[in-house]
C-alpha positions as CSV (number, residue, x, y, z in Angstrom):
1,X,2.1,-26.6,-1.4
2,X,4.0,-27.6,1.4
3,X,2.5,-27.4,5.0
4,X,3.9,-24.7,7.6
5,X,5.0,-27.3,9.8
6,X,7.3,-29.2,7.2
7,X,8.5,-25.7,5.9
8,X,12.0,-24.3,7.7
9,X,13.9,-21.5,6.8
10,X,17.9,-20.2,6.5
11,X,18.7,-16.4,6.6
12,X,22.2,-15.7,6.2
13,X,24.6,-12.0,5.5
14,X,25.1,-11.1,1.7
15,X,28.6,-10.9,1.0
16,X,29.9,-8.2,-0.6
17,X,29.7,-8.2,-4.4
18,X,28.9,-6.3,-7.3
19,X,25.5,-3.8,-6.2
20,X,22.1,-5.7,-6.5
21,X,19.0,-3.7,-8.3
22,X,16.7,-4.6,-5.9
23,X,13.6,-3.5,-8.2
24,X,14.8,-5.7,-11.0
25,X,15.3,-8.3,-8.7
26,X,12.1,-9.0,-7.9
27,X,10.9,-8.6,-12.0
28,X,7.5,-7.6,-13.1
29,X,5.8,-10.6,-10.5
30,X,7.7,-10.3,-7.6
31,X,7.5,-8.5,-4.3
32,X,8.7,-5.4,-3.8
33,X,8.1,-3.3,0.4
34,X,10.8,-0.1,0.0
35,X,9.7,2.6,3.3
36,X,13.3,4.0,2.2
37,X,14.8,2.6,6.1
38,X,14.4,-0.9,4.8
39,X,13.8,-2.4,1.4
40,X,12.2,-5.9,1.2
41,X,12.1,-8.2,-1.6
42,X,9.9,-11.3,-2.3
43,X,10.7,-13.7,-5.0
44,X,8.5,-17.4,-5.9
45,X,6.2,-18.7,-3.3
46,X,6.6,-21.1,-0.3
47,X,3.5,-20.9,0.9
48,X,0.1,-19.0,0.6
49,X,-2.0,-18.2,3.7
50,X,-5.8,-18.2,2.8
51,X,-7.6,-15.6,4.5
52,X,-11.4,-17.0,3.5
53,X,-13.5,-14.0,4.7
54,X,-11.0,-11.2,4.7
55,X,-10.1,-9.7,7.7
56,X,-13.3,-10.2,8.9
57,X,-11.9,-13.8,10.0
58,X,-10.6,-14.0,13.6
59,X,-9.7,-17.5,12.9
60,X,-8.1,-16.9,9.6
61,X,-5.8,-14.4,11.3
62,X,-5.2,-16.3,14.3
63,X,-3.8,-19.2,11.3
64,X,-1.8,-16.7,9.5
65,X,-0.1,-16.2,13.3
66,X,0.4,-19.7,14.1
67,X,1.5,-20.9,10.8
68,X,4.1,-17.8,10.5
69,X,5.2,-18.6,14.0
70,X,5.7,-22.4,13.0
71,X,8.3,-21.9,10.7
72,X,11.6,-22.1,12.6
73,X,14.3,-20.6,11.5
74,X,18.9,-20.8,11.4
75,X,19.2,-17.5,11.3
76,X,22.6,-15.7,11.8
77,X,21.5,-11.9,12.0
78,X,20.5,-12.4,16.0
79,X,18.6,-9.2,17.3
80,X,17.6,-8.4,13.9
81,X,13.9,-9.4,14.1
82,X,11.8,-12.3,12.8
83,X,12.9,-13.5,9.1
84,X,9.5,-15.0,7.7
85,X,7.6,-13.0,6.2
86,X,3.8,-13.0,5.1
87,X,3.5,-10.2,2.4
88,X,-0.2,-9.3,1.1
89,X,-1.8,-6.4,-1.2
90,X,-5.6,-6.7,0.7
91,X,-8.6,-6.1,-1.0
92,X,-10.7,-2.5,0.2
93,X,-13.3,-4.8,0.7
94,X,-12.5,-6.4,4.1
95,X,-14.9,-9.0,3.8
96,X,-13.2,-10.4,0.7
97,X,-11.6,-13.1,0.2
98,X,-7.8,-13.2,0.1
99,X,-4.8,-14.6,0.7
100,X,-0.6,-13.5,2.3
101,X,2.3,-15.1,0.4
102,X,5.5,-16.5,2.3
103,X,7.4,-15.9,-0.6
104,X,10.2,-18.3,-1.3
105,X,13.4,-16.3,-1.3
106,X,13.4,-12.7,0.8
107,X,16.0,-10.2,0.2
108,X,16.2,-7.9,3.0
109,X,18.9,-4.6,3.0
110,X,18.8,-2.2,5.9
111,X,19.5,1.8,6.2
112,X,22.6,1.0,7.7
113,X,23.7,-1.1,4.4
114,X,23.6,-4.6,6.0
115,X,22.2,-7.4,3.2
116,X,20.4,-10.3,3.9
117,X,18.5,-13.3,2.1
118,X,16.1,-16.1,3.3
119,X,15.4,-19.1,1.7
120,X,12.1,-20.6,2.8
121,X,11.3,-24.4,2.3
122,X,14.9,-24.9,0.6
123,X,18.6,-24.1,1.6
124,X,21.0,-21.2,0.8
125,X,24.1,-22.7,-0.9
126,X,27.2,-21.4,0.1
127,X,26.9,-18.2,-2.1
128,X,23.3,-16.3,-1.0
129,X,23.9,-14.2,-3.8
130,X,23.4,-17.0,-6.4
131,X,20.5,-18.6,-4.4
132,X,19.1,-15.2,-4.7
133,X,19.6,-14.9,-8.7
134,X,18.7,-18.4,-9.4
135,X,15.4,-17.7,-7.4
136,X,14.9,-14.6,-9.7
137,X,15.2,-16.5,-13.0
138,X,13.1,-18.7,-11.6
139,X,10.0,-16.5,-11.3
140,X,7.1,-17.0,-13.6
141,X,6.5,-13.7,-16.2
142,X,3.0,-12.7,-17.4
143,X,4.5,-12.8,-20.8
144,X,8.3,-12.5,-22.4
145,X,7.5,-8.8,-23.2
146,X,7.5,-8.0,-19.9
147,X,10.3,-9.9,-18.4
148,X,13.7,-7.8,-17.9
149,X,16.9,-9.1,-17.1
150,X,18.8,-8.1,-13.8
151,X,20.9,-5.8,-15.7
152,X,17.6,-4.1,-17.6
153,X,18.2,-3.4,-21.1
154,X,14.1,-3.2,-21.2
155,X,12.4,-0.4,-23.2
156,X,10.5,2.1,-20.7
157,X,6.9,1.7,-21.3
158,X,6.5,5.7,-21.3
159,X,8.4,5.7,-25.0
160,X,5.0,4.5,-26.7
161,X,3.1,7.5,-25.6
162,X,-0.1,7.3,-23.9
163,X,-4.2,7.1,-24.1
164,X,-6.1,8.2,-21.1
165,X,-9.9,6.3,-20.5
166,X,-12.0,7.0,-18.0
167,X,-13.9,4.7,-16.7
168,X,-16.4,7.7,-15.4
169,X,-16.7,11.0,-16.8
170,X,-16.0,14.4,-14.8
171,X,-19.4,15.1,-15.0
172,X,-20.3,11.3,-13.1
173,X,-18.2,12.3,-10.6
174,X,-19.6,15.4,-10.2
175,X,-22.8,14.0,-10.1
176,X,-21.9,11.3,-7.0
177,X,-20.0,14.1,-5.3
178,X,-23.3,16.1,-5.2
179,X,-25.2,13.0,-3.8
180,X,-23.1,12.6,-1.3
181,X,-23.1,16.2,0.2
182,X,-27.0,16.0,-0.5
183,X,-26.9,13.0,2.3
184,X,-24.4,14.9,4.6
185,X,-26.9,17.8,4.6
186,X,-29.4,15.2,6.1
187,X,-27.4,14.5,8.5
188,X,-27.3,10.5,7.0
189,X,-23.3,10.9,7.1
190,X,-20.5,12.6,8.0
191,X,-17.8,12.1,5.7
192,X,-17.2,10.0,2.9
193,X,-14.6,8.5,0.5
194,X,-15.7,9.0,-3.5
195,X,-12.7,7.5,-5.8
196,X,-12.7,7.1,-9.6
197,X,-10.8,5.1,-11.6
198,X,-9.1,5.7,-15.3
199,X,-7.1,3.2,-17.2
200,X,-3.7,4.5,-18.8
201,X,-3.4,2.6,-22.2
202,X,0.4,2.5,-23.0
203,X,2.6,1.9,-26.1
204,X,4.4,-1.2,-24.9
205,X,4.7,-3.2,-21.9
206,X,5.6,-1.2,-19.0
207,X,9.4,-1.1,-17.4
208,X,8.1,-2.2,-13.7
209,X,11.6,-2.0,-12.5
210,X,12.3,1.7,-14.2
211,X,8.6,2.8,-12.9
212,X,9.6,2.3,-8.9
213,X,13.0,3.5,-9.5
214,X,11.2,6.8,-10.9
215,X,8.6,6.8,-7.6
216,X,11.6,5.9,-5.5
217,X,13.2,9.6,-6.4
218,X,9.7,11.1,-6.8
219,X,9.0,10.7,-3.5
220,X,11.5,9.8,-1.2
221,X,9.3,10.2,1.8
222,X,6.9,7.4,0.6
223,X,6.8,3.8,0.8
224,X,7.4,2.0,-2.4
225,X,5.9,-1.5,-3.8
226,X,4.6,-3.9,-5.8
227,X,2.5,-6.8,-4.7
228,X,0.8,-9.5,-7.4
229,X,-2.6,-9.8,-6.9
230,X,-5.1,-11.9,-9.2
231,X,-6.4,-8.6,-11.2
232,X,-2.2,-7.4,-12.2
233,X,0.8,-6.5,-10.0
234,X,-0.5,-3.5,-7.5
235,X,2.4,-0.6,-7.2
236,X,2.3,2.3,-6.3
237,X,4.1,5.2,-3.9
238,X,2.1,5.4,-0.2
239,X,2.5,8.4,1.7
240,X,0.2,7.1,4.7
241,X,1.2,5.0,7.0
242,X,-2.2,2.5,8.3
243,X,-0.3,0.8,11.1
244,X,3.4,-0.3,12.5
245,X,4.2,-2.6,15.1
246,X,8.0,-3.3,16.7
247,X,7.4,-5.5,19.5
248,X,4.3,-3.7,21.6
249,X,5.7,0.0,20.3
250,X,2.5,0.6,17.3
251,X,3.2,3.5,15.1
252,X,0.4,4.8,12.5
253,X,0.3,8.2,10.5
254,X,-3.2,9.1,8.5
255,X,-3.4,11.5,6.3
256,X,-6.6,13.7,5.5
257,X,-7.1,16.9,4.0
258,X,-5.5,17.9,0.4
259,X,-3.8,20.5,-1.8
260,X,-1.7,21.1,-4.6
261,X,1.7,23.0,-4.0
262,X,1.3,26.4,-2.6
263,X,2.9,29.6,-1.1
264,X,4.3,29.2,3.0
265,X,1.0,32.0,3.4
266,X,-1.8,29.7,1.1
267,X,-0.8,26.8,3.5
268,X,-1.4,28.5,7.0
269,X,-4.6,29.0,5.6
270,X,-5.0,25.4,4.5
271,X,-4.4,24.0,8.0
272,X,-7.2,26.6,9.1
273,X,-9.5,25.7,7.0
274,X,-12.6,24.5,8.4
275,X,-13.4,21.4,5.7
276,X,-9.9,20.1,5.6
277,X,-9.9,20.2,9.5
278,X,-12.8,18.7,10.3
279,X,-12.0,15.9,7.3
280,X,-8.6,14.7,8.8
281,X,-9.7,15.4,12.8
282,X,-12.6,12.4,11.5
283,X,-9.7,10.3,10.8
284,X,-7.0,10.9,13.3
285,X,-10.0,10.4,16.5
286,X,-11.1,7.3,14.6
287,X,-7.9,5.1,14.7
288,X,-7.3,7.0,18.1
289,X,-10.7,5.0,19.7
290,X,-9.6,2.4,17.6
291,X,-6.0,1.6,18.8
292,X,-7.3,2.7,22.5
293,X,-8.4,-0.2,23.9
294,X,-5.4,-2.4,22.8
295,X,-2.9,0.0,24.0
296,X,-2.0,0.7,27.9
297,X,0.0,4.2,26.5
298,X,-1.1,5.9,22.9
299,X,-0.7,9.8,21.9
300,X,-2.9,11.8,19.9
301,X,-1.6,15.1,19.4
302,X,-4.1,17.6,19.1
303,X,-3.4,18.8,15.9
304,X,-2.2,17.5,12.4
305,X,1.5,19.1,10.8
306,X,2.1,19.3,7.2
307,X,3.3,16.2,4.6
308,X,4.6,17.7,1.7
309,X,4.5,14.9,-1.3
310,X,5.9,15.4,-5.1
311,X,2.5,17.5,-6.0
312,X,0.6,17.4,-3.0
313,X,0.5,18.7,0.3
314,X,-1.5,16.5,3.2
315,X,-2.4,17.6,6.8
316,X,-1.2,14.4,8.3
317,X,-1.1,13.3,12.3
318,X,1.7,11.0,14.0
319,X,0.1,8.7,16.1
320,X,2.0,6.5,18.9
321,X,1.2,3.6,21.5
322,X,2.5,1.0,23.6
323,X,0.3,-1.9,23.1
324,X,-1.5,-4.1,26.0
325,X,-0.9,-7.7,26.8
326,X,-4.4,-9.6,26.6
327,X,-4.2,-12.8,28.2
328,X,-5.4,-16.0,26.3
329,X,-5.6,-19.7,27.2
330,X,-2.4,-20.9,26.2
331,X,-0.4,-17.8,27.2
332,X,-1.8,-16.6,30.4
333,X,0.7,-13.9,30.6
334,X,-0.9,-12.5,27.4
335,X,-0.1,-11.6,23.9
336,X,0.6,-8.9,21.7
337,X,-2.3,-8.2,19.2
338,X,0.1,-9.0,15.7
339,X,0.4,-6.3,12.7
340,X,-2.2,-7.9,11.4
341,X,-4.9,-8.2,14.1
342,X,-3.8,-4.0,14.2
343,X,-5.0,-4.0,10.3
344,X,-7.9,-5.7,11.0
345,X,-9.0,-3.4,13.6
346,X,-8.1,0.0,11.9
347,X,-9.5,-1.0,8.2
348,X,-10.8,0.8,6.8
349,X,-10.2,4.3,8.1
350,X,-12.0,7.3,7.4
351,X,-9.4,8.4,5.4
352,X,-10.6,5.8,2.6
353,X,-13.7,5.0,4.0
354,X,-16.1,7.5,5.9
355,X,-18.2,8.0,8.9
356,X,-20.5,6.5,10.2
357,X,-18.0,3.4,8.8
358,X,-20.8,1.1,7.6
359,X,-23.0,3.9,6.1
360,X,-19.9,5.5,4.1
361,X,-19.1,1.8,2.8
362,X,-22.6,1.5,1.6
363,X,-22.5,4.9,-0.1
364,X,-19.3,4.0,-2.1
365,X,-21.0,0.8,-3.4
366,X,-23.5,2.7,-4.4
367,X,-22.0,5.6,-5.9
368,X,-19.0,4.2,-7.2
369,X,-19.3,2.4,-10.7
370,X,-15.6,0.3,-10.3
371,X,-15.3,-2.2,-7.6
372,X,-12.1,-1.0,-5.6
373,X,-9.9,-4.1,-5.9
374,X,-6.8,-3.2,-4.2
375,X,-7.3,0.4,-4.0
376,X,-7.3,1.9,-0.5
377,X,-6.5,-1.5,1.0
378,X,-3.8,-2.4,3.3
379,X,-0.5,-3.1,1.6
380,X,2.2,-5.0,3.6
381,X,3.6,-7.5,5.7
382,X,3.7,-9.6,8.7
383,X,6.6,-11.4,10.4
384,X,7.1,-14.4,12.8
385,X,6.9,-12.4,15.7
386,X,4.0,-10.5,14.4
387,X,5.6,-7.6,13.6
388,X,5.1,-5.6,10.8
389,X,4.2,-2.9,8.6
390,X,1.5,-1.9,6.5
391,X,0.6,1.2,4.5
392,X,-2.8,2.5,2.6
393,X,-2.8,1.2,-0.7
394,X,-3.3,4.7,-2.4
395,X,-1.2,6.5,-5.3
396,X,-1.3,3.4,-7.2
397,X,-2.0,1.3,-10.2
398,X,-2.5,-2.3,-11.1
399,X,-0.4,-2.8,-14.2
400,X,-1.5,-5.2,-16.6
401,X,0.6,-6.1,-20.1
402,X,1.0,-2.2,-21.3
403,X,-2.1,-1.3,-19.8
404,X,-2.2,0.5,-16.0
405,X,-5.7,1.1,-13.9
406,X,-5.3,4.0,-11.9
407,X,-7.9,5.1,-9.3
408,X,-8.2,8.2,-6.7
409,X,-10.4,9.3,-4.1
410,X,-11.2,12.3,-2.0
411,X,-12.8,13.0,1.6
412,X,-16.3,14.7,1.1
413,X,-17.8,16.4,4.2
414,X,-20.1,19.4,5.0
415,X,-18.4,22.1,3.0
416,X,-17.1,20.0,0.2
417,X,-17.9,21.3,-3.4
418,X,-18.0,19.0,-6.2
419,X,-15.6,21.0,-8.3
420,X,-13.1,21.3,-5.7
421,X,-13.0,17.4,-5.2
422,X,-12.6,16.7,-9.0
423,X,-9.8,19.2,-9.3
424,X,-8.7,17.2,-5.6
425,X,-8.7,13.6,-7.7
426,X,-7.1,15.1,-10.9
427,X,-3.9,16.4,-8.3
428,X,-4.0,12.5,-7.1
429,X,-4.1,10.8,-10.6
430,X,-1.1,13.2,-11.8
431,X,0.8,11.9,-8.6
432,X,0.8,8.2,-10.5
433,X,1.0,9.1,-13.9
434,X,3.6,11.5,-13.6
435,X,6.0,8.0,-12.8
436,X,4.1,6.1,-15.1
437,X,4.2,8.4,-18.1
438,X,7.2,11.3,-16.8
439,X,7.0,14.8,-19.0
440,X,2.9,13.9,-19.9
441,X,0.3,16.4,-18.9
442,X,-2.5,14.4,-17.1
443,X,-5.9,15.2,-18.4
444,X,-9.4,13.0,-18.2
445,X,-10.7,15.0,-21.7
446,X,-12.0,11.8,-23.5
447,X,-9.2,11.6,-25.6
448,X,-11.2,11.6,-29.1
449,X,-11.1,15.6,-28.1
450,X,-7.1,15.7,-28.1
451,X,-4.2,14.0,-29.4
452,X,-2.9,10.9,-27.3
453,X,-0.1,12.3,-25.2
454,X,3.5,11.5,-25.9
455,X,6.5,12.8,-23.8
């Protein structure tokens, strides 16, 4: 691994040529960060930054600044923001170890249709666009089946029908949803975060490339990726924004509070509603007193609107501030806390956590039978300047071979009823596995009951 302060970097303008499929660029390993304004790609690895407790590490995030900030740059797109990159899919667990990839080549196009590529640690010959495919055919494949060319030609995973397993039953859930109101009637909490996970067994290695095209058209309003981590490539389609940060302008957007599609009368009542209320006011006042002290300017509206997804409907709040300068010894002036300072100090929300924070995350470690992994976790990037974006790591699955874990959580607080939440997570699961597995009817009936689906 070479060391940050050996490491340089080139970014130069794509020329125009024959359209790039940015999803099958980056291949079934590679790095994929799509908010539909900006589509980021991430191929091969220049360096990885260690984070050794988490984001529980000051000093590990204070290295992932300096070494990011280290790496100079001959960049021609001036005014166009900071071209290294640290991309990372974090664990739920903050405490966890993990690590941010620089990633060797980054392809970067823009709204406006502007294309450009870095090369990290190596040059860009006189033709980006073959420094870009010659990165690409470079990238290491879990195995040949699952390896598609730039031009595809791949055979879409969803052709080989598909076996639904839970890894808990309905009734478990049931059963942990009625602890947890049990300990919000003692007044032990006041809201927390119960997921369950199912594993998706497919015919044949799944199409990564055709899967976030699907999402991409799915939902159009969501953020789009795929991140490697060391259980399978995380993907997935985030409609909740955890934290942005341009310069000392932060931008965040929670969600809290669910429903399927309904009539423009059913949703007045939704917003009204007591229990979705009081779930998504928990989470919009909680990054509210979390961002306060770091910003001089931030606005919390008083009330949420309405996000309206593929098959869900979310009370969701837009939340904006202009961050404070703190001073430090080598910049008395002061700096601007980076993207990632902003995800340590929001994660996790109440929207995937609970209230009190510590309380919740003991109740999910108890309750819960599946370690999170990635779920719920921040999912993002970093740059040079420490900008950045990163969304909530939900409406996802890690994909393994033809295999795909799937996992989906839902906000219990006083009012909740167990049936209702179940009904909630089986709304969230059909959000992935409609992409995964398109025409399918999701269902967690053990599937010795039924027939295995196929489209």
């Amino acid at each position: 691994m070479t060391g940050p302060m050996s490491l340089t970097a080139v970014r130069r303008r794509l020329p125009p040529g024959p359209a790039l499929d940015p999803y099958a660029l980056a291949g079934p390993t590679g790095i994929v960060f799509d908010t539909g304004d900006r589509l980021l790609v991430g191929i091969g690895s220049a360096l990885t930054i260690p984070l050794g407790a988490g984001l529980n590490s000051t000093p590990d995030l204070d290295r992932a600044r300096r070494t990011l900030a280290a790496i100079r740059c001959d960049d021609q797109a001036v005014g166009a923001g900071s071209a290294v990159m640290a991309f990372g899919a974090l664990p739920f667990d903050r405490s966890e170890p993990t690590s941010l990839v620089i990633p060797e080549v980054i392809y970067d196009r823009r709204s406006n249709g502007d294309e450009w590529v870095t090369a990290i640690g190596g040059a860009i010959t006189d033709h980006p666009r073959d420094t870009l495919l010659a990165c690409r055919h470079k990238a290491p494949a879990r195995s040949s089946a699952t390896e598609h060319p730039i031009e595809g030609g791949a055979v879409d995973g969803a052709e080989g029908g598909a076996v639904v397993e839970p890894l808990s039953s309905d009734a478990d859930f049931l059963n942990i949803v009625g602890q947890a109101v049990a300990s919000i009637d003692r007044g032990e909490l006041t809201k927390v975060v119960l997921s369950r996970q199912v594993d998706v067994h497919l015919g044949r290695p799944i199409n990564l490339p055709a899967l976030l095209q699907r999402w991409r058209a799915m939902e159009p309003n969501c953020t789009v990726f795929s991140m490697p981590t060391p259980t399978g490539q995380y993907v997935g389609a985030s409609p909740e924004l955890l934290i942005e940060r341009r310069d000392d302008q932060v931008h965040s957007r929670p969600l809290a509070g669910s429903t399927g599609q309904m009539s423009d009368h059913d949703t007045a009542e939704f917003r009204s509603s007591d229990k979705e209320t009081l779930e998504h006011r928990l989470v919009a006042e909680a990054i509210g007193d979390a961002l306060s002290p770091l910003c001089a300017v931030l606005d919390l509206p008083p009330g949420p609107d309405l996000v309206r997804l593929h098959n869900i409907i979310h009370l969701g709040t837009v939340i904006r501030g202009k961050l404070r300068r703190r001073p430090t010894d080598d910049n008395p002036d002061g700096d601007l806390p980076t993207a990632l300072d902003l995800v340590a100090a929001l994660h996790p929300t109440p929207a995937v956590g609970g209230v009190p924070t510590n309380r919740a995350i003991d109740t999910i470690g108890r309750l819960e039978s599946e370690v999170r992994g990635s779920y719920a976790g921040p999912v993002g990037y970093v740059d040079g300047n420490g900008d950045g974006q990163w969304v909530v790591g939900i409406r996802a699955a890690t994909l393994n071979g033809s295999t795909a874990r799937l996992a989906a959580g839902v906000g219990i607080v006083d009012g909740s009823e167990p049936q209702a939440e179940l009904t909630e997570t089986l709304l969230k699961f059909t959000a992935v596995f409609d992409a995964l597995v398109p025409g399918v009817s999701f269902s967690t009936v053990p599937q010795r009951q039924k027939a295995p689906a196929v489209p």
